[in-house]
C-alpha positions as CSV (number, residue, x, y, z in Angstrom):
1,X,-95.8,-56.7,227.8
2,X,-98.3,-53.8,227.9
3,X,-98.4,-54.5,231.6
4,X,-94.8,-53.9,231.9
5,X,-94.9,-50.9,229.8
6,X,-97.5,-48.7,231.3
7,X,-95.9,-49.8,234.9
8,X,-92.6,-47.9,233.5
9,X,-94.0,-45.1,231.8
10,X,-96.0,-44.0,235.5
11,X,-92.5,-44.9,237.3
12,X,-90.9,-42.6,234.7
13,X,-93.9,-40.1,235.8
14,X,-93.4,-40.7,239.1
15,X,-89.9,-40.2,239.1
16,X,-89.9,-36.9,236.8
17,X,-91.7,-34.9,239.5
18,X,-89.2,-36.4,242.1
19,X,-86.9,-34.4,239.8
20,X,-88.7,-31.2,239.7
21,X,-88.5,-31.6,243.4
22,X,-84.9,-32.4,244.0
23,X,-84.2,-29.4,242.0
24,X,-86.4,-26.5,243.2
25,X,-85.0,-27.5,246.7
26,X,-81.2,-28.6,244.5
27,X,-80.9,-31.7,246.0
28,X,-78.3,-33.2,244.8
29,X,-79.0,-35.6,242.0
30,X,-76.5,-38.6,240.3
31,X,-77.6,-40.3,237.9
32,X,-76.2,-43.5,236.0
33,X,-76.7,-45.5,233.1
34,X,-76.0,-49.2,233.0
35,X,-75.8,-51.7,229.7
36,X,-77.8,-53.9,230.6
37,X,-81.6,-55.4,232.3
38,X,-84.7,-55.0,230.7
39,X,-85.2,-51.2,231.4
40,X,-86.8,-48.5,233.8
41,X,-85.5,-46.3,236.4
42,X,-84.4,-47.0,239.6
43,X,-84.5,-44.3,242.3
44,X,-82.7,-44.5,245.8
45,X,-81.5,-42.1,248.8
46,X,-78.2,-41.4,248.7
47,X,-75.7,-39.2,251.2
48,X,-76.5,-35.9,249.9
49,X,-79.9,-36.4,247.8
50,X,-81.5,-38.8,245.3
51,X,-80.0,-40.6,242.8
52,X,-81.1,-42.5,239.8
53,X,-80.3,-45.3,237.5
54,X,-81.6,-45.3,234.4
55,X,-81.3,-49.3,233.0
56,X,-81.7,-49.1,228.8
57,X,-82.5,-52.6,227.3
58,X,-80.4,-54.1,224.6
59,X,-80.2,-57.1,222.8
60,X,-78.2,-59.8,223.9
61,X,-77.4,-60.7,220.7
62,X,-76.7,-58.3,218.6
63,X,-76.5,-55.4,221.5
64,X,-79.0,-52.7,219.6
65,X,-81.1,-50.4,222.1
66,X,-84.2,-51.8,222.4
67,X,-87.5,-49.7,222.4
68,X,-91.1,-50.9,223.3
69,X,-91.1,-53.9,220.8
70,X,-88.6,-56.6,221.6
71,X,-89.0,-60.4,222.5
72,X,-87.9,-62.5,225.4
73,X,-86.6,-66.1,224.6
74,X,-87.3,-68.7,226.8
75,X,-83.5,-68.4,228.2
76,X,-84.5,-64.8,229.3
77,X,-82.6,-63.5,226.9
78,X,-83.5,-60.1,225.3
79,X,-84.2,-60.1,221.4
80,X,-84.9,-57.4,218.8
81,X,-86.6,-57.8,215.9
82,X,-83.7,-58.0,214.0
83,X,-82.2,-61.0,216.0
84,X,-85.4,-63.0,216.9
85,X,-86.7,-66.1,215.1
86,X,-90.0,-67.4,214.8
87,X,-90.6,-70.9,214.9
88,X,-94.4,-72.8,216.0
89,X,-95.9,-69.2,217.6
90,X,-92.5,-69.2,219.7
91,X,-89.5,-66.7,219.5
92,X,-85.7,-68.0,220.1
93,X,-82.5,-66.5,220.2
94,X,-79.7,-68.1,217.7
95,X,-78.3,-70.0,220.2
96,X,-81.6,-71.8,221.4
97,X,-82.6,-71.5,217.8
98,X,-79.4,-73.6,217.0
99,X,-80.2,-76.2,219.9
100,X,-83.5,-76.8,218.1
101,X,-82.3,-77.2,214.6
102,X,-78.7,-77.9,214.6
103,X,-77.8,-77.3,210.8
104,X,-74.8,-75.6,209.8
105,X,-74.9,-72.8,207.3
106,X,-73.0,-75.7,204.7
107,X,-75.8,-77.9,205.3
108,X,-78.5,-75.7,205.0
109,X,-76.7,-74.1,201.3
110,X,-77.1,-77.8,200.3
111,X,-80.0,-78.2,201.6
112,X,-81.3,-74.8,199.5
113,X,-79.5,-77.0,196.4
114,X,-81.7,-80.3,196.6
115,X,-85.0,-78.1,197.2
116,X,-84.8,-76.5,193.5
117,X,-83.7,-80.1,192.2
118,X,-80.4,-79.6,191.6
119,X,-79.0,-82.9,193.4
120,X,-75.6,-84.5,192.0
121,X,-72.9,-83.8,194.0
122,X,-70.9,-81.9,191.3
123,X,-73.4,-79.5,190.3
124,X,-73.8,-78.5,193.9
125,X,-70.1,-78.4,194.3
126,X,-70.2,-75.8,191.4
127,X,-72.9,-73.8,192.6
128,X,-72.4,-73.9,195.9
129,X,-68.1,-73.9,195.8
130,X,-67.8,-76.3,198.8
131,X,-65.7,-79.3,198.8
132,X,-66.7,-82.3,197.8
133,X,-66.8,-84.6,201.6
134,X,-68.2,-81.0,203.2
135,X,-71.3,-81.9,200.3
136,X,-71.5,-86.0,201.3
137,X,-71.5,-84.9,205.0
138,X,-74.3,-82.6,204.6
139,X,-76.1,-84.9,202.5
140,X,-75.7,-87.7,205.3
141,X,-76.5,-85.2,208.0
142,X,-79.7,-84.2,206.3
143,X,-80.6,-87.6,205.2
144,X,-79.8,-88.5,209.2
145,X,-82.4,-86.3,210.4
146,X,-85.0,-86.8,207.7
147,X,-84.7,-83.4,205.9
148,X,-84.1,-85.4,202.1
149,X,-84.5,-88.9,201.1
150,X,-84.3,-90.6,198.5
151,X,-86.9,-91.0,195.7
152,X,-87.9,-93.0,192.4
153,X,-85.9,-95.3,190.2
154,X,-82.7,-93.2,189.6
155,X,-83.0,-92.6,193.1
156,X,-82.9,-88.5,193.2
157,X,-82.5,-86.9,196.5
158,X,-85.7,-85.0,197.6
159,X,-87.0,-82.6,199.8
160,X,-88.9,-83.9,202.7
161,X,-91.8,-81.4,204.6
162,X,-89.6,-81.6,207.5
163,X,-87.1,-80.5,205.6
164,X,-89.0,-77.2,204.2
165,X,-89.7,-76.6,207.9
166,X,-86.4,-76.7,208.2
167,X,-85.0,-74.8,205.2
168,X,-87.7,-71.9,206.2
169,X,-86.2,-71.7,209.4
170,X,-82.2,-71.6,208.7
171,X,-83.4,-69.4,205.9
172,X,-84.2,-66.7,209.0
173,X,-80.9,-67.1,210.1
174,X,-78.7,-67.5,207.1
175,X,-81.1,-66.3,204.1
176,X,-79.2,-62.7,204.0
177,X,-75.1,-63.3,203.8
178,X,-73.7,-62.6,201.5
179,X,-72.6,-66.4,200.0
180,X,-75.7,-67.5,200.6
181,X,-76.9,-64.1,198.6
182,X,-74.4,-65.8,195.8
183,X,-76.2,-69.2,195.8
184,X,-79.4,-68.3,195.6
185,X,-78.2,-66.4,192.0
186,X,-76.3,-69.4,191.6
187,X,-79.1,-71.5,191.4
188,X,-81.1,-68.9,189.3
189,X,-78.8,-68.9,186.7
190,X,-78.7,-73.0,186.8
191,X,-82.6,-73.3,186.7
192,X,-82.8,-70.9,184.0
């Protein structure tokens, strides 16, 4: 990355005294400005003098100018800091994110429920306001992939370590909205 951004700061260089040049002599300059690529400028002979192209890098997600520090996914894709998430020393955009771990903001608010012990269907239905199947299919779906089981003689559902891999990483995507703000005090008030 350093590599990349020392290459474009001497192009930049290179390209300002090309400026100073075109005009002492008033070359004719045009310059444009596209929305996308990862960034630089782009110089070429034109009819009547030099133009330029300046490409600016956004984020593919959430489209925010990017400056020096932003990630690449491994779709190419251009994150921000914002928009990336870390998983295992790798970055992904949502979308590969979601390939990875495919859980469902619903699934995940359950999910949240059963890790601070609150486990019967209708206290998570009061916490949480979802319907009652929408709570039995996340339960299955978690169960399905290994994220709860359960344990002991009243058989309790329980949090499994890949399921606190799990709820760390949906809690990068989902951990800030708003209902999922509500839950969390939800499940304060409950505990307490």
């Amino acid at each position: 990355m350093k590599i990349l951004v020392e290459f474009l700061k001497s192009l930049d260089e290179r390209l300002r005294r090309l400026e100073e040049i075109a005009e002492r002599e008033n070359i004719f300059i045009e310059e444009k400005i596209p929305d996308s690529g990862l960034g630089g400028k782009e110089l070429f002979k034109s009819g009547k003098g030099i133009s330029r192209i300046i490409k600016l890098p956004f984020c593919d997600i959430c489209g925010k100018e990017l400056n020096e520090d932003f990630y690449l996914c491994r779709c190419n894709k251009k994150v921000c800091s914002d928009c990336v998430i870390k998983y295992e020393n790798r970055v992904y955009c949502l979308e590969c994110f979601e390939s990875l771990l495919p859980i469902s903001k619903k699934t995940y608010k359950v999910l949240l429920a059963i890790r601070n012990e609150i486990t019967g269907n209708r206290k998570i239905r009061k916490i949480s306001k979802m319907g009652k199947e929408e709570i039995k299919k996340s339960i299955l779906e978690l169960s399905e992939l290994g994220f709860v089981r359960k344990e002991g003689l009243l058989r309790r559902l329980r949090i499994t370590d890949d399921g606190l891999i799990a709820l760390d990483m949906c809690e990068q995507i989902y951990g800030n909205d708003a209902d999922v703000l509500f839950l969390k005090s939800e499940i304060e008030r409950e505990k307490s």
